[in-house]
N, C-alpha and C positions, 0 to 999 in steps of 0.2 A: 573535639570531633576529629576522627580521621583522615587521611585525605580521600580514602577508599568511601565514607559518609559524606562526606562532603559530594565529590565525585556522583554519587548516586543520588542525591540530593538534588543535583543541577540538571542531570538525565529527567528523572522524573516529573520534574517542573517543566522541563522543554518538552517532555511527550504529555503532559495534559495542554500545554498550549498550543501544541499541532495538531492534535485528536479532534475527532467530529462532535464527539460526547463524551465528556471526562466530568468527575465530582470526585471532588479529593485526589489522590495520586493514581484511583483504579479507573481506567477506560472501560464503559459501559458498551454493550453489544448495540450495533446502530441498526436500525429498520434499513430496510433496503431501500424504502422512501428519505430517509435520511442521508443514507448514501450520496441517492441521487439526486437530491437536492444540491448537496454539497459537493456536487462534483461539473468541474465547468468542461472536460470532455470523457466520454467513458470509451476505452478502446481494448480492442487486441493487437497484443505485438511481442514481439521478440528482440529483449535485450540483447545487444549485439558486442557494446563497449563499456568499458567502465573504470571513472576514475577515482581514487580520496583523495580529500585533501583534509587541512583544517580552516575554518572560520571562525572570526570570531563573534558573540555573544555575548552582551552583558558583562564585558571584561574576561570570559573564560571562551577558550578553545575549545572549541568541539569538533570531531570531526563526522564529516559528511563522503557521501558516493554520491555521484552524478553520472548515471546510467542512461545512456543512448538506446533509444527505442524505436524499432523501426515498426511502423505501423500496419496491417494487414486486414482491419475493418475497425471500422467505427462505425460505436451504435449509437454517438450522441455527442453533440458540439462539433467544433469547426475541426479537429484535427484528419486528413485525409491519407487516404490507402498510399502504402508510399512514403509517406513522411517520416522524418526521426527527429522525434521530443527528445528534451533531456526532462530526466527526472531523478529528482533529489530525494534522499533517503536517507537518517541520521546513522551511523556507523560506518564500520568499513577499514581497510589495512593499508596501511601505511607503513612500507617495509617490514619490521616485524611485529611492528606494531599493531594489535586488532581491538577492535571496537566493538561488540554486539547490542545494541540498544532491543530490552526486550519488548516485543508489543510493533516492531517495525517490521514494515514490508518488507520481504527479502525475491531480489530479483533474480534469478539465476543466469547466467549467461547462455544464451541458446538455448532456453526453454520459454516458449510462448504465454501470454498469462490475460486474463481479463484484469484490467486498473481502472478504477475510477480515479481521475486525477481533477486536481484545484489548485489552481493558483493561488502562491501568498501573498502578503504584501510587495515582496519583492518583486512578482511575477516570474517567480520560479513554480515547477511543474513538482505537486509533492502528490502522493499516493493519499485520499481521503479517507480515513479510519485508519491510517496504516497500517496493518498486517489486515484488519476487514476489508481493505478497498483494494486489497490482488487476491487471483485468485489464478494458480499453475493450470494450464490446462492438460489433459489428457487422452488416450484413446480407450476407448473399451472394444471389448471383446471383435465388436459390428464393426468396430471403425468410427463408430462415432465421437466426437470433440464434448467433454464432457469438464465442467470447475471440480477444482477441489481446494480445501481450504490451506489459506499459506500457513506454512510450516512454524509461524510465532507468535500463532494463535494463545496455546498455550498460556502464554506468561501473563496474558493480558483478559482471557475471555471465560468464561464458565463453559467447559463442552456440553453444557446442555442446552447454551442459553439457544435463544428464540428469535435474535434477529438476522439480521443481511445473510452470516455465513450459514446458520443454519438451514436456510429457506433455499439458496443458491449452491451450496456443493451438494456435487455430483448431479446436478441437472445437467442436459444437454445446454450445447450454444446457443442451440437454435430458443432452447425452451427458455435462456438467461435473456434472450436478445427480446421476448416478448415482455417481460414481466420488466426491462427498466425501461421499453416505451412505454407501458405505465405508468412505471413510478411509484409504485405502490408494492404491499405484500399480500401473499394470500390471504 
């Protein structure tokens, strides 16, 4: 085996044990119900800072970003207007180093995003579905604040599939903010 196999091998394994719903090495599209279940705060905010490093795991190094979030509503759990989470997401640069894990949340800096976030064992703040559990926000035409889906979707999801993202981009705030005090999908 290569070490480029190898390497992919230990990504893979780490994104089914982070994932909300994974079988075999493919993450399955999660219900927005599954989301939120698995989400112990859901909020909007704006990435403001961000740092890599490496950690270790299971005897291998991997690296991680730990993005400071400054908060601006929350639609559920304790985190309040104002405050700045860190949250943890698997890749990231380290001098010239980069790392992309595919299927991971990507935060951009100064651009605002809906996160459904959960704590792991460590009590570190990770993104729930990872690339399903952010979602960039936007304005349309009116002005209005509308989701769309993160940008690493892709690697991970069927674009046709049927859950969370599908149901949630391009709704308004207003109309995301009703449907996860539900809990449920249409």
């Amino acid at each position: 085996m290569t070490l480029r196999q190898v390497w992919s091998s230990l990504v893979a394994a780490f994104l089914v044990s982070w994932s909300v719903v994974a079988a075999a090495t493919v993450v399955k599209a999660a219900s927005l119900a599954q989301l939120v279940a698995a989400s112990d705060s859901i909020v909007v905010g704006m990435p403001v800072a961000a740092s890599s490093s490496y950690v270790s795991l299971g005897g291998s190094k991997l690296m991680v970003t730990d993005t400071r979030i400054e908060i601006s509503r929350s639609l559920r759990g304790q985190a309040a207007v104002g405050q700045t989470l860190r949250v943890r997401t698997l890749g990231g640069r380290i001098g010239e180093i980069a790392q992309i894990v595919p299927g991971e949340a990507r935060l951009d800096l100064g651009r605002s995003c809906l996160l459904f976030l959960r704590k792991n064992r460590s009590g570190l703040l990770r993104v729930a579905g990872m690339a399903q559990g952010q979602y960039p926000l936007w304005r349309d035409a009116a002005g209005t604040l509308r989701l769309r889906a993160s940008q690493n979707l892709d690697k991970v999801l069927d674009p046709a599939g049927s859950g969370a993202v599908h149901l949630l981009s391009g709704r308004t705030l207003s109309e995301v903010e009703g449907l996860v005090r539900l809990g449920t999908s249409l």
